[in-house]
N, C-alpha and C positions, 0 to 999 in steps of 0.2 A: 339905669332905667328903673323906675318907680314899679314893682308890683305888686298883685292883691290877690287876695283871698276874697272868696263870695262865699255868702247864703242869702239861702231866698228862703222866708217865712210867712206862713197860711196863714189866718186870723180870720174867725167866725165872729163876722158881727150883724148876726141876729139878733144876738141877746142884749139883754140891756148892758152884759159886763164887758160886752163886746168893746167899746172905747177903750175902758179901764184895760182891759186884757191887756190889750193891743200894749198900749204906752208902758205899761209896765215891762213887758218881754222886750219893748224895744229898749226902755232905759238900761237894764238889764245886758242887753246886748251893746249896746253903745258903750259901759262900764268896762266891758273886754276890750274894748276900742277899733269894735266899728261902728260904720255910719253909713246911715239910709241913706241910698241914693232915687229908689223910688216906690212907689206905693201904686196898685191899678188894682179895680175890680176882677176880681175871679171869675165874676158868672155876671150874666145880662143883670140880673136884677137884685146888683152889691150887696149878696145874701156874706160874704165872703170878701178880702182884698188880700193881693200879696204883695210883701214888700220886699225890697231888694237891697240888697248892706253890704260894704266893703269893707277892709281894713287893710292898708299897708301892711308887707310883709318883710321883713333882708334875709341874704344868706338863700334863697331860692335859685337854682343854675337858670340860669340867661340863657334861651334859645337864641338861636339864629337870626330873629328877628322876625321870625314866622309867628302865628297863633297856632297852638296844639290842633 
């Protein structure tokens, strides 16, 4: 059975660098090999968005078939 590792990463895009930021820490993060599986605003008014990244992991012990 296939499993992962997660982070979930903030991004302030107020700013103008705010795009920039953003693609940069994700190419960055994608370079260690994971990959965005998704992106949603933080707050009513996408002052903010967080994004969501996996990576395949091996060698992790195998539960029972339960979730933690």
């Amino acid at each position: 059975m296939k499993q992962y590792e997660h982070e979930v990463l903030i991004f302030d895009m107020s700013g103008k660098k705010g795009l920039a930021d953003m693609r940069d820490k994700l190419a960055e993060w994608g370079a260690s090999g994971y990959e965005l599986v998704s992106v949603v605003a933080s707050d009513m008014h996408s002052r903010s968005v967080t994004a969501f990244l996996k990576r395949e992991v091996e060698g992790l012990p195998v539960a029972n078939g339960e979730a933690a």
